[in-house]
Structure formats: C-alpha cells, structure tokens
Backbone as CSV, one residue per row, in Angstrom:
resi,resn,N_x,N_y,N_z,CA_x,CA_y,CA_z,C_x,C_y,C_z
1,UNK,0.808,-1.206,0.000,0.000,0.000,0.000,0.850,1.269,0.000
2,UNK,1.830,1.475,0.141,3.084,2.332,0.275,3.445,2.866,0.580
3,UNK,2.624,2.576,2.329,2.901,2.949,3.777,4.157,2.620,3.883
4,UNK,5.199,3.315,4.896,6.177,2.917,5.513,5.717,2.320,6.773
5,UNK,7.020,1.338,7.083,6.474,0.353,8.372,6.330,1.044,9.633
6,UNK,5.672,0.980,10.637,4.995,1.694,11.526,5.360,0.605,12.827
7,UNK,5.200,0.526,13.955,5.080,0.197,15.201,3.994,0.819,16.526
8,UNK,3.448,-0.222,17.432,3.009,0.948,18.385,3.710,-0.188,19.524
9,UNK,3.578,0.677,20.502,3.951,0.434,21.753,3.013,1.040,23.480
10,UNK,2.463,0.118,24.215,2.272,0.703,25.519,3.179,0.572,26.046
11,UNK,3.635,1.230,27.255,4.894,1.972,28.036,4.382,1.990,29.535
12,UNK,5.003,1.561,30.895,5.143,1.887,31.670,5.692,2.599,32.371
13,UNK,5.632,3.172,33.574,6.966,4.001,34.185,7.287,3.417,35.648
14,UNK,7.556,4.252,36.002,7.951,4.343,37.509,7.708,5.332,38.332
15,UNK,7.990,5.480,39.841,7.519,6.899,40.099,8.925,7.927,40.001
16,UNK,8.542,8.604,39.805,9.581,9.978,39.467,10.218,10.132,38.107
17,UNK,9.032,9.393,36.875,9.481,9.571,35.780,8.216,9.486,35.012
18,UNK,8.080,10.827,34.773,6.659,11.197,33.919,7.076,10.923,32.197
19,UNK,6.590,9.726,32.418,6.352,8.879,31.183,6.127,9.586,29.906
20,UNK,4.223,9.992,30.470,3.219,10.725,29.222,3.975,12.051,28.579
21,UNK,5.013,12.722,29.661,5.284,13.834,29.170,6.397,13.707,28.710
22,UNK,7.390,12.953,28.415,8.640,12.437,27.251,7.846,12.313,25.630
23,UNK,6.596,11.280,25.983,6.434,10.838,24.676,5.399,11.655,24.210
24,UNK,4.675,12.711,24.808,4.344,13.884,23.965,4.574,14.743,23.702
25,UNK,6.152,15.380,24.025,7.323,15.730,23.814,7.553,15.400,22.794
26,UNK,8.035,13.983,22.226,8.743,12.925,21.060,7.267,13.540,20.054
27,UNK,6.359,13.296,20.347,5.192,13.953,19.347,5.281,15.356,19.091
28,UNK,5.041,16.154,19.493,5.685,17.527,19.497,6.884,17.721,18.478
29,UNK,8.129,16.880,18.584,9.595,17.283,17.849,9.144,16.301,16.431
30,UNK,7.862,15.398,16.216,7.871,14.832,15.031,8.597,13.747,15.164
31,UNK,8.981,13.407,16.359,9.652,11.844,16.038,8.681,10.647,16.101
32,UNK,7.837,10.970,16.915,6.620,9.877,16.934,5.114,10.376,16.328
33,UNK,4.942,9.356,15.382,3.099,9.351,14.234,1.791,10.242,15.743
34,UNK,2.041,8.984,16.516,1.450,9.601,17.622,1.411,9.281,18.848
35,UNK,0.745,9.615,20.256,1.368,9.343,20.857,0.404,9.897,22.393
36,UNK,1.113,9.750,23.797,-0.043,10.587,24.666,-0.082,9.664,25.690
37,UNK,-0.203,9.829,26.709,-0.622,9.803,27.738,0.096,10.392,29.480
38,UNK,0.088,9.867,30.448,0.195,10.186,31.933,1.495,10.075,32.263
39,UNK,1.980,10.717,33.825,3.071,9.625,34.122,3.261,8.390,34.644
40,UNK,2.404,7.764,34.703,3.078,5.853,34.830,2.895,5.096,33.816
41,UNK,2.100,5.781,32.441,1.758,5.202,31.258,1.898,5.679,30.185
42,UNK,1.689,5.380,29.035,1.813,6.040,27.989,1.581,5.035,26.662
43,UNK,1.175,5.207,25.410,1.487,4.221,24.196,1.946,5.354,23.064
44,UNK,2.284,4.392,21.952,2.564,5.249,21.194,3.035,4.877,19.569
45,UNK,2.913,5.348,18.960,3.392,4.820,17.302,4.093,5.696,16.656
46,UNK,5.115,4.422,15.863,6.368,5.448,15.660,6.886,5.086,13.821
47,UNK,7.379,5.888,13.169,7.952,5.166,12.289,8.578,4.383,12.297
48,UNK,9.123,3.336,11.308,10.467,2.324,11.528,11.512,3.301,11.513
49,UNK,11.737,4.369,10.425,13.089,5.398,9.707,13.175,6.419,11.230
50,UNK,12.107,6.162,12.466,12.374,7.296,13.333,13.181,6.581,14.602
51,UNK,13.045,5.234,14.798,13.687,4.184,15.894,14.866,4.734,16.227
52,UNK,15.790,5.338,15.652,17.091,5.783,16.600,17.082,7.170,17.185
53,UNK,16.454,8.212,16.295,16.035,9.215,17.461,15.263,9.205,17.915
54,UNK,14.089,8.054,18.115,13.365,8.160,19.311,14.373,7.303,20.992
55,UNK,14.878,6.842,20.421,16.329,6.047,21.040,17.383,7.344,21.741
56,UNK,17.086,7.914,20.862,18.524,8.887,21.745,17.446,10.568,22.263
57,UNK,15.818,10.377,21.437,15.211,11.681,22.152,15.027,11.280,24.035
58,UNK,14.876,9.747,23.687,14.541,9.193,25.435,15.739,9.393,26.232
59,UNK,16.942,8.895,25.563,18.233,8.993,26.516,18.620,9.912,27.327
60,UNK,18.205,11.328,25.789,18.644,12.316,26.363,17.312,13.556,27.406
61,UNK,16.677,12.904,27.580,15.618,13.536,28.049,15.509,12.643,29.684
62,UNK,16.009,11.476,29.746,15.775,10.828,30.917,17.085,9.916,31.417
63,UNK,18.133,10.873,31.365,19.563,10.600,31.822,20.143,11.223,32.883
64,UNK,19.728,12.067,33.587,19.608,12.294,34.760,18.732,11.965,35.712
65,UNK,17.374,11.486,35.185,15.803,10.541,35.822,16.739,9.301,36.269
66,UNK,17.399,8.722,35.082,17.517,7.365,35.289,18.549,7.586,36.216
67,UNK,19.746,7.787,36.096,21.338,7.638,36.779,20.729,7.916,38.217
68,UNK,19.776,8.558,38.697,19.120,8.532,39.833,18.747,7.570,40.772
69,UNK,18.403,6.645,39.828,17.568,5.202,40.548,18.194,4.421,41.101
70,UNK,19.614,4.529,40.311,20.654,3.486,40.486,21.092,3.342,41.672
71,UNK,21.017,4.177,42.306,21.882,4.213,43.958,20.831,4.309,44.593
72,UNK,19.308,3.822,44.688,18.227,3.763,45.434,18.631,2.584,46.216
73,UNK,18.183,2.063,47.124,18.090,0.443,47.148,16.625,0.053,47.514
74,UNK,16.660,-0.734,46.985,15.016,-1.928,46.951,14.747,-2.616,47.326
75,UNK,13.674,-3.211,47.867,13.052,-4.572,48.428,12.703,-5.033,48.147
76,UNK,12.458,-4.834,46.748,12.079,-5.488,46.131,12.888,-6.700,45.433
C-alpha cells in the first residue's frame, strides 16, 4: 500500500518519571506518528526510519531521571 512500516507500543513508568510527558514531547519534535498519555503510562506509534532518534530523544531527556535510581536500594 506504500505505507512505511509503523510500530506501536504501551509503556510503563515508575515513580519519578513522567512517562506521558517524554512521549508527547517525542510527538511535538515529530519523532513519533502519535502518541499521549500520563506519568506511569503512555502508548505510542512510531515510524520504523524514526527508531534511533526516538532512542537517543529518550536517553537524552531521561539521563539524569535514570542515573538517579541506580543508587536507590530496593526490596524489592
């Protein structure tokens, strides 16, 4: 039909990492078709040709979120 290949994805988070507002962000800059929701959730659809900057829009948007967690400890 001579669509390019597409993906979707639902997404979880964690607490102290607002999910919904990265990936409607990533919608906003045009890296993701579409996209939306909260912070502990989110889904979303992306091009195939967009997979590495949506790869490095997350990194760089949640690289100080993450390096955070690391020295938490859990009981889980």
């Amino acid at each position: 039909d001579g669509r390019a290949p597409t993906g979707t994805a639902s997404l979880r988070s964690v607490v102290g990492i607002d999910l919904g507002a990265v990936i409607r962000a990533a919608v906003s800059e045009r890296i993701l078709l579409k996209g939306g929701g909260h912070a502990m959730a989110a889904g979303l659809t992306i091009g195939h040709d967009q997979l590495r900057a949506f790869e490095a829009f997350v990194a760089s948007r949640l690289a100080g979120a993450t390096s955070a967690f690391a020295c938490i400890p859990s009981l889980e």
